[in-house]
VEXGU-235752 format. One line per 2 residues: for each residue x, y, z of C-alpha. Coordinates in steps of 0.05 Angstrom, whole numbers, plus 5000, padded with zeros to 4 digits. Layout:
# residues N
X:Y:Z | ...
# end
This chain:
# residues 152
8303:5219:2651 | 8258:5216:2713
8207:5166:2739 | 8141:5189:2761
8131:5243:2806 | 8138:5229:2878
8086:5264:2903 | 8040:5227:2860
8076:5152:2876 | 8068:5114:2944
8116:5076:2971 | 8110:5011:2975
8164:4975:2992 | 8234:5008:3023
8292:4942:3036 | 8365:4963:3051
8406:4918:3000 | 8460:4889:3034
8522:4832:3024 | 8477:4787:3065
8412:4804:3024 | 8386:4739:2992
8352:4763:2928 | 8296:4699:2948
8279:4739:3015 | 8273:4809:2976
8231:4781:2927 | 8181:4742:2971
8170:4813:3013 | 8152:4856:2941
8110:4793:2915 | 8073:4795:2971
8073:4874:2976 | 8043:4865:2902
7997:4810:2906 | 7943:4858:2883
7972:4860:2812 | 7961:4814:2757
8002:4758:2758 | 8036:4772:2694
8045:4846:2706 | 8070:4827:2789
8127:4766:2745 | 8152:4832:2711
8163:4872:2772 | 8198:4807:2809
8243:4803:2751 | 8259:4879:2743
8270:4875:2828 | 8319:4798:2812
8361:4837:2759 | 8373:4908:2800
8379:4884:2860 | 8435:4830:2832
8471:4888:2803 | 8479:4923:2872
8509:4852:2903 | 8554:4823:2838
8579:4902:2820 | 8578:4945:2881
8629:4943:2946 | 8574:4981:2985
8506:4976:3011 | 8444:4993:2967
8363:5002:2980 | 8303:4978:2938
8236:5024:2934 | 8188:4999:2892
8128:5048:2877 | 8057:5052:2865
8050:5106:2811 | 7970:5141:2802
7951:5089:2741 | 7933:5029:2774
7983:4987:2727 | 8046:5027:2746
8101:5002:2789 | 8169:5042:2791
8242:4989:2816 | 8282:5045:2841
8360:5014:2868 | 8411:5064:2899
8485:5042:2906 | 8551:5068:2922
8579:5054:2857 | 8588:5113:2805
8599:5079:2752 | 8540:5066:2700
8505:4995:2689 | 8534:4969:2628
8481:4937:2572 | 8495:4873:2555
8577:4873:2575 | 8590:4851:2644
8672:4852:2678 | 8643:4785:2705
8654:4742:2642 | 8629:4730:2576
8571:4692:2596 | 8547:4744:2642
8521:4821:2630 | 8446:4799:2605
8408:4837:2669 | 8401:4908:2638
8375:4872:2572 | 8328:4840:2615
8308:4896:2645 | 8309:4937:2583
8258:4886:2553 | 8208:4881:2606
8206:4949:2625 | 8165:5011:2588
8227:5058:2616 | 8292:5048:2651
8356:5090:2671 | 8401:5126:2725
8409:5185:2754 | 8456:5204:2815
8444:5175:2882 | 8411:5220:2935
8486:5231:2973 | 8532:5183:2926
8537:5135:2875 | 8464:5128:2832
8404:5102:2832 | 8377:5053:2767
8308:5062:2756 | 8248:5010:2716
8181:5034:2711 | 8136:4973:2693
8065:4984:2667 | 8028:4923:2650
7993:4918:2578 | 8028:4971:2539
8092:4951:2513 | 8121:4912:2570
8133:4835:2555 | 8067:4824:2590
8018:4845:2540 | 7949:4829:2573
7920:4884:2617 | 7935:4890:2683
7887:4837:2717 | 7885:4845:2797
7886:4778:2833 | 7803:4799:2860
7784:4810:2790 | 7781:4880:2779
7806:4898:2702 | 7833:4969:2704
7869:4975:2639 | 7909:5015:2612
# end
């Protein structure tokens, strides 16, 4: 399973994800990387970026990074997180207790496409691709904060 291509994403936000991360300070920097998005479609993105990023700080002894991506439709956004950790996010189980695990159902349910794939030295990287008005949570069409309706 792959994300889009990279030659046809930009970049547009890279964070190194570590112990001291606060996952309030990552997510003010992509919300206001994203503030061009639709305010349903940006809620999404913050959520997919709350869950993964959580994952790499509860599950993970190592550091991770964050890229979020621009894909060529105006309404894409790819949550990429690498981490040093081999083993596979588990769906809806967590070793953390019984009243934890939800993330990857969360992310499973807002996103249009999610997965893994190994790291770029170690470990993996967990993937959400986020497109706003077809079949994410947010159904209404991607609505940029000046107005512009692009669709879908």
């Amino acid at each position: 399973m792959t994300i889009a291509d990279e030659d046809a994403a930009s970049l547009v936000v890279d964070l190194p994800v570590e112990r001291e991360s606060l996952v309030p300070d990552v997510r003010r920097e992509v919300d206001a990387a994203l503030r061009d998005l639709g305010e349903d479609h940006r809620y999404d993105v913050l959520l997919v970026v709350t869950e993964l990023v959580s994952n790499v700080l509860d599950h993970t002894a190592g550091p991770g990074r964050l890229r979020v991506l621009r894909g060529d439709a105006p309404c894409e956004v790819s949550v990429e997180v690498d981490d040093t950790s081999s083993a596979r996010p588990r769906h809806g189980r967590s070793r953390l207790g019984p009243h934890r695990g939800k993330g990857m159902v969360v992310v499973g349910n807002v996103s249009n496409d999610w997965g893994t794939r190994p790291g770029p030295e170690s470990g993996k990287t967990v993937f959400a691709v986020i497109r706003c008005g077809d079949g994410a949570t947010s159904a209404a069409p991607c609505e940029p904060s000046d107005g512009v309706h692009y669709g879908v």
